[in-house]
N, C-alpha and C positions, 0 to 999 in steps of 0.2 A: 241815579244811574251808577253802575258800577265802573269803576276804573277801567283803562283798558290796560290787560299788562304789558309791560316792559318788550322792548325789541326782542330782548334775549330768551324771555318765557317763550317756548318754540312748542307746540302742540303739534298730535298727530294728525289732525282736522286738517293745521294750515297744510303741511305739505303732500296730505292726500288733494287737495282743490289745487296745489301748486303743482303734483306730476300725477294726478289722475289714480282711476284704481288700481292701477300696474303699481303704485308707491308699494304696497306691501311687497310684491313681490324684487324692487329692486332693493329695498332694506335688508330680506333676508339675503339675496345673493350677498350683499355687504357683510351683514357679520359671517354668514356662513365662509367666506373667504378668512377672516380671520380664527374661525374654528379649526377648517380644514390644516393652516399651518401650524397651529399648536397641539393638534393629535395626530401628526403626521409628523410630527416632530417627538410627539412621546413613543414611540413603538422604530422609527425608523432605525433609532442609532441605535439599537439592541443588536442586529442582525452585525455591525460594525466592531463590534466589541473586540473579539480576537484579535483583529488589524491593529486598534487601537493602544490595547495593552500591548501588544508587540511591537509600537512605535517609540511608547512611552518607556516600555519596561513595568510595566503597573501588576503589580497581584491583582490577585481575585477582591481583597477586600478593598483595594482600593477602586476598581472597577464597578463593585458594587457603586461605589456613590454616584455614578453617572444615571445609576436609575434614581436609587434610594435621593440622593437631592433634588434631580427634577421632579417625583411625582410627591414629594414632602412637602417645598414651595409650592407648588401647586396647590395641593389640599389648603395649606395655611391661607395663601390669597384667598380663596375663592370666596370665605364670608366678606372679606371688606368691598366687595362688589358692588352691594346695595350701599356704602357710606360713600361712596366713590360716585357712583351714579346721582345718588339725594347732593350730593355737595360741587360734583362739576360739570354733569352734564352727560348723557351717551357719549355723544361725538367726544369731547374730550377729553374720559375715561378711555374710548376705545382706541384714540389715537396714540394715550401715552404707552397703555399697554403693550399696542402694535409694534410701537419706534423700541419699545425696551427688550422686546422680540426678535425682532431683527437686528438692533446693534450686538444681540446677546449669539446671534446665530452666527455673524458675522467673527465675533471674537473666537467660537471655537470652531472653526472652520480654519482662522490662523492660530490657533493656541500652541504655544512655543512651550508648554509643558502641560502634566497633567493638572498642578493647579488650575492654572488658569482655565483647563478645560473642565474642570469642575464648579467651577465658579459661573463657567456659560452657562455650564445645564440649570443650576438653582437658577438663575435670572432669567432662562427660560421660561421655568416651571412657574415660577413666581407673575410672570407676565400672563403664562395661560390661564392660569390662576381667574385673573379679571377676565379674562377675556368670555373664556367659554358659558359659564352664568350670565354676562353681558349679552351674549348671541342670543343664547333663551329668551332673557325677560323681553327684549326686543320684540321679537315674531309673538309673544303671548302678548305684548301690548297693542298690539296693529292690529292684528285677527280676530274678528268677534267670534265670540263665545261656539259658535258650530260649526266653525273653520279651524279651530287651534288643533282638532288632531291631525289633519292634515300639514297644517304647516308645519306640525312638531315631525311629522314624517319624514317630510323635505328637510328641517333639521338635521334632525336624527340622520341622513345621507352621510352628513360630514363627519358628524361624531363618530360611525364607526367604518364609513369606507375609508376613510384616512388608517386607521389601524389596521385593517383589513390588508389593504393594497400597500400599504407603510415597509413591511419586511419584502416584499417584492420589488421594490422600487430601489430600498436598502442594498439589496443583493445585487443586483443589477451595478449599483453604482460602485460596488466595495468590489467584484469583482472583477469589472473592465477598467475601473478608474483609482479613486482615493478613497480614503475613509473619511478625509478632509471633507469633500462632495457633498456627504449626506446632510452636513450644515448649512450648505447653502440652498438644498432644493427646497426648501418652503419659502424661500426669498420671493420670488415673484407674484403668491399667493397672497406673501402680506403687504407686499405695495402693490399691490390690484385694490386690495382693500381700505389702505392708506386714501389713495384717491377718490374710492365712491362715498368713504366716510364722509368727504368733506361735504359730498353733492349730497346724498341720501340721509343723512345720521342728524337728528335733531342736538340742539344743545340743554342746558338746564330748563327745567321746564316749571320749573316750579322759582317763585321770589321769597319763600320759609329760609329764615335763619337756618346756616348750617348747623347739623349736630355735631356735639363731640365724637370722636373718633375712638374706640375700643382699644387701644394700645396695651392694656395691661391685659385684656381678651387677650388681643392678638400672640403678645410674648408668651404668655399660658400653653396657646392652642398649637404654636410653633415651637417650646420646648419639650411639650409631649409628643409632635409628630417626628422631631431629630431623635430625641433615646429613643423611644419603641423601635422606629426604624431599625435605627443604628443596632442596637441588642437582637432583633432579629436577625439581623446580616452578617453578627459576630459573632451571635452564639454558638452555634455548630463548632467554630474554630477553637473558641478562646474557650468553650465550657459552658453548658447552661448556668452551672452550678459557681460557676468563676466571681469573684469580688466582683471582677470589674464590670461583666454583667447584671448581676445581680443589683449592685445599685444604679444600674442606667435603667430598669425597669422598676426598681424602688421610685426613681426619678420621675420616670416619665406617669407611675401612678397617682403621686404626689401632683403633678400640673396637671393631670387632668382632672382628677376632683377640686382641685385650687381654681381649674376654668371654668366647672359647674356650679362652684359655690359662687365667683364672681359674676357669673353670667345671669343666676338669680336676682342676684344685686345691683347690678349697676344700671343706670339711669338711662344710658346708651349703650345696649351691651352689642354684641359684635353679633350673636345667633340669638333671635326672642327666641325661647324656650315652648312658649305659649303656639307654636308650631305644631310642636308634639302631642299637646291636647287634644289636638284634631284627631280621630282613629283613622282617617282616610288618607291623612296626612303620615301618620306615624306609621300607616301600613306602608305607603310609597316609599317613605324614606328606610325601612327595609329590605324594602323588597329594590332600593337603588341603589345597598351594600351587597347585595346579592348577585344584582347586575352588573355592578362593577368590577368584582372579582371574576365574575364568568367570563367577562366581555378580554377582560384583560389576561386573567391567569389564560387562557385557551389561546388568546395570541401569542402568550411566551412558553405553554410550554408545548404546543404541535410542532413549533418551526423547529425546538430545542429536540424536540423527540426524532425528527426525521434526520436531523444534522448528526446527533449522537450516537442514535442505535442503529439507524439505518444508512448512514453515512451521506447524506446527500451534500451539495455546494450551498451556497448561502443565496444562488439565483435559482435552485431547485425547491429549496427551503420556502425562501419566499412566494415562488408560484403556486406552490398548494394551496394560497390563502388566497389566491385570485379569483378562482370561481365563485367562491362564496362571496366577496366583496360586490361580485357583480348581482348576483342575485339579490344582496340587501340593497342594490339600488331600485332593484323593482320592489320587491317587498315592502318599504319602508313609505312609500306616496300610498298603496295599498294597506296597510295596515292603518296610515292614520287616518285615511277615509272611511273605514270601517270603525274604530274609535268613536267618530263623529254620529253615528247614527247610535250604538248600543253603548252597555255600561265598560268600561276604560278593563275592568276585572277579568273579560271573557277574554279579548286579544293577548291580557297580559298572562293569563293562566293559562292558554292554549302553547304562546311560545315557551313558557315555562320549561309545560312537557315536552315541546319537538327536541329542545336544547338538551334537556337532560337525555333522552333517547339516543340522541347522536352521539354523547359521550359514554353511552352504556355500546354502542356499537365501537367506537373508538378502543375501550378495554379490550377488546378481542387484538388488536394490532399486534403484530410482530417484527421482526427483522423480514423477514417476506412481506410484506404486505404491499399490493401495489399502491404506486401512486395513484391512481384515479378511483380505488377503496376509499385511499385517505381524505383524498379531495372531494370526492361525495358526500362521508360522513360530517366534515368540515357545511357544507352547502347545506345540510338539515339543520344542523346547529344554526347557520346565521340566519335560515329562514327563522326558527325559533327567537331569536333576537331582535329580525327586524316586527315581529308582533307586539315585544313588550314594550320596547323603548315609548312609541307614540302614546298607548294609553298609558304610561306610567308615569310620563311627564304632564302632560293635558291633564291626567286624574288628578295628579297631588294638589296641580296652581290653581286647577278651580275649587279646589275644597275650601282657599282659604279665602279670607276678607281680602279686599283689594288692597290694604294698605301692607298686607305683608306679604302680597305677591314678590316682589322685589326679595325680601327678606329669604322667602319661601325658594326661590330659581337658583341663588348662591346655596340655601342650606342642601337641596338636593342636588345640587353639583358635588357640593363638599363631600355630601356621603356618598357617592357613587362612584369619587375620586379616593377614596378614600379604603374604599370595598376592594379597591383595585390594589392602591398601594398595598394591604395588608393583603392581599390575595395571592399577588405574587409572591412574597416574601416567604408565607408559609408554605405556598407550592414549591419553591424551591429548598426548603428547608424537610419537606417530609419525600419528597423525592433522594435529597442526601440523605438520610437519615433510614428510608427503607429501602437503598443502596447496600447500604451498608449492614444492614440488617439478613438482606437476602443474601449476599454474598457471604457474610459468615454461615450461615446457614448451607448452604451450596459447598461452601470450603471444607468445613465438618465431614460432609459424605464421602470427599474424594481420596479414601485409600487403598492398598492394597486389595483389600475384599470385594473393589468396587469393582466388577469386569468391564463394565464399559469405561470406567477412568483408565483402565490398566490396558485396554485395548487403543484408546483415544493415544495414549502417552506412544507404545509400541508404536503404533504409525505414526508417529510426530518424530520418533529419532529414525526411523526408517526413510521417512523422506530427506530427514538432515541428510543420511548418510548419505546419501545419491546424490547430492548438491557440494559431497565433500568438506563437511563441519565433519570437525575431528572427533574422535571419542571421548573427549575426556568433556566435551561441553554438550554433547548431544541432550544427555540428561537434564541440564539448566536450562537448555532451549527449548525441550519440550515441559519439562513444569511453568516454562514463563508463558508458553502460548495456552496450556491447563487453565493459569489462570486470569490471563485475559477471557476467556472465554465463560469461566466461573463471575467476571467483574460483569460483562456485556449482557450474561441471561438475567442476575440481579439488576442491573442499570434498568432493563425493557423491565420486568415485571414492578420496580419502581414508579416506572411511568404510568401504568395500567393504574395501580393504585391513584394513583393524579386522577388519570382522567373518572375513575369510578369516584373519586372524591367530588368532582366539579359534577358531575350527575346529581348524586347524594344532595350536594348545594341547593340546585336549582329546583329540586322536588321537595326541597323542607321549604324552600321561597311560595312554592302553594298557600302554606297560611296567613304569610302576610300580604301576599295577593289576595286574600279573601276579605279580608278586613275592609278594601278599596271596594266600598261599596260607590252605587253611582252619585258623586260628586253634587252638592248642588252652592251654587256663590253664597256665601251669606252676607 
């Protein structure tokens, strides 16, 4: 007879017979509480920013780090997920993650400078890190095989209604309250979850010697996500062409082939590579770079687009993204049940195209545009979102062998985390960049010969004078308002290029959507 194992070997079996077939479902509430706080925690403090610097006294580059750190930690964590899981267990993987979440949310909430509030956000990012891959493998291990798109549906809720509803909730709080505030609202989220982990969340399940731990991975994968970051957020400033650039991308080229070469090599490496041999696999994890830049660049830069060109508050700002959030909650139970019966390819290339359509309608936006224009277009887009996510996740973890599921849920987190960090970065960087471009452009036209420049200026000192600005400044007042108005038409047709780029994205993501053929276990 075989041994029976250990108290502590904790399987899914016992505690489906210990709370019935409802287990699956009170498991997922569990992790999904701890998903919801840390991507509701990545998009909320964005809408906060302003407040912040003008608390602190912070430039722009040092602001940057409040994203550029949290979503860096983040990406880094997310492979050690599966060595965490194999070596202690769900339950207390997900609890350490959680308490380093909340002690982290807690500290920048009191942060008595901007260190230290930079310091919160990486220990954030670094906690979601484990966290959100953790939620996944969970619901993909409890739910057989023709229930996973559905549960990744109900998933998939948390992953993107927290970003969704995240700048609204922000706005809300920055404008009647603190900036302090927004640190504390996923507190109750993650001690909701604290508590059912103890009841719901199995422990190690396995009695295998633990494996070594990938630390020289890890340092690799974590000093190529700080330079790239960092060179992207400083180039604009300092000079693509600058030294100090130029070797922070020498650098960070350097560790990332230094992590592929190791990652070949070593015995226990931090990401099997052997992932990517899969083509079903290798499409998903594309097509997860893809989604992660859409999901993320279109949360940062709609709410930025209406705050900037069209002036709105940071509570007007954030409500535009409310109708859509509400509709990826129907959407997203509906699309993974629809996953479950056909191939994971169809949902995922359907939302492809609604997504990209919404952002080819969004190009047309102007300074007129109404709110409920924007907020519709926004609501096609998320329906296109909540189609991919269910088959894109369920497609990839059943492609592979069961022992690298685990491996497999961190690697597409990482790159969907990943899609996003770098998604942002460049959307804001070709937004500055064809600013600046257009407004030269525009500046050029406006002389003399121009009648409508020459007419626009004549009425700009004509109204001075009726208000009683003297003569001798009439002329400076109206070339200043000139070219504010030369900055703002460049700034909106900036945008446009954004959003016709985020289209462009999601209609080249067809091919690696095509690749996700239907899935079958090996």
């Amino acid at each position: 007879m075989n041994p029976a194992p250990a108290p502590h070997a904790e399987s899914v079996e016992a505690f489906v017979e210990r709370f019935g077939p409802g287990y699956r479902w009170y498991v997922t509430t569990t992790v999904m509480l701890g998903t919801i706080a840390t991507v509701l925690t990545s998009t909320i403090v964005n809408v906060a920013l302003p407040n912040i610097m003008g608390a602190f006294g912070m430039g722009q580059d040092h602001a940057q780090l409040l994203a550029t750190g949290f979503l860096g930690a983040m990406t880094a964590t997310m492979l050690a997920n599966s060595w965490m899981v194999d070596s202690f267990g769900q339950r207390p993987t997900f609890t350490m993650a959680l308490v380093v979440f909340l002690v982290a949310s807690v500290i920048g909430g009191l942060a008595p400078n901007e260190g230290v509030l930079i310091l919160a956000r990486v220990l954030q990012g670094g906690a979601a890190g484990i966290l959100q891959p953790l939620a996944m493998l969970v619901i993909f291990e409890v739910f057989p095989p023709n229930r996973r798109g559905t549960a990744m549906g109900i998933y998939g809720i948390g992953v993107v209604l927290a970003p969704a509803l995240g700048p609204t909730l922000g706005g809300i709080m920055v404008d009647n309250f603190s900036w302090r505030d927004v640190f504390f609202m996923p507190v109750p989220f993650g001690l909701l979850g604290l508590f059912l982990s103890r009841i719901f969340m199995r422990g190690r399940s396995t009695l295998a010697p633990r494996r070594p731990f990938d630390w020289i991975g890890l340092g690799l994968l974590s000093l190529f996500l700080f330079t790239l970051l960092y060179g992207l957020s400083n180039g604009p400033r300092q000079g693509w062409r600058s030294d100090g650039i130029v070797l922070v991308f020498m650098l960070a080229l350097f560790a990332f082939v230094g992590f592929l070469f190791w990652e070949l090599r070593t015995h226990a490496p931090l990401i099997d590579m052997r992932l990517f041999v899969n083509p079903t696999f290798a499409g998903a994890a594309m097509l997860a770079f893809i989604f992660g830049a859409g999901i993320f660049g279109s949360t940062y830069i709609a709410p930025l687009f209406v705050q900037t060109v069209q002036g709105y508050t940071a509570t007007r700002a954030g409500l535009l993204l409310m109708p859509g959030g509400f509709i990826l909650a129907i959407v997203f139970p509906l699309a993974g049940r629809l996953s479950d019966g056909i191939p994971p390819r169809v949902p995922v290339m359907f939302g492809l195209c609604v997504f990209a359509y919404s952002f080819l309608l969004m190009r047309t936006a102007d300074t007129n545009t109404a709110f409920f224009d924007m907020a519709w277009w926004l609501v096609i887009g998320r329906i296109g979102l909540g189609f991919i996510m269910p088959g894109l996740n369920a497609g990839a973890l059943q492609a592979l062998p069961v022992h690298l599921v685990a491996q497999g849920s961190g690697a597409i987190n990482f790159v969907r985390q990943f899609g996003g960090a770098l998604g942002v970065n460049l959307l804001s960087i070709t937004i500055e960049s064809r600013t600046h471009i257009y407004t030269q452009a525009f500046a050029a036209a406006q002389n003399p010969a121009n009648s409508s420049t020459s007419a626009l200026l004549r009425g700009v000192r004509e109204l001075l004078a009726r208000t009683g600005v003297p003569d001798a400044i009439q002329q400076a007042g109206a070339l200043n308002y000139l070219g504010r108005v030369v900055y703002a038409q460049g700034h909106m047709l900036a945008y446009r290029d954004g959003f016709l780029i985020l289209a462009a994205t999601f209609i080249i993501g067809l091919v690696p959507a095509y690749l996700m053929r239907d899935p079958q276990r090996r």
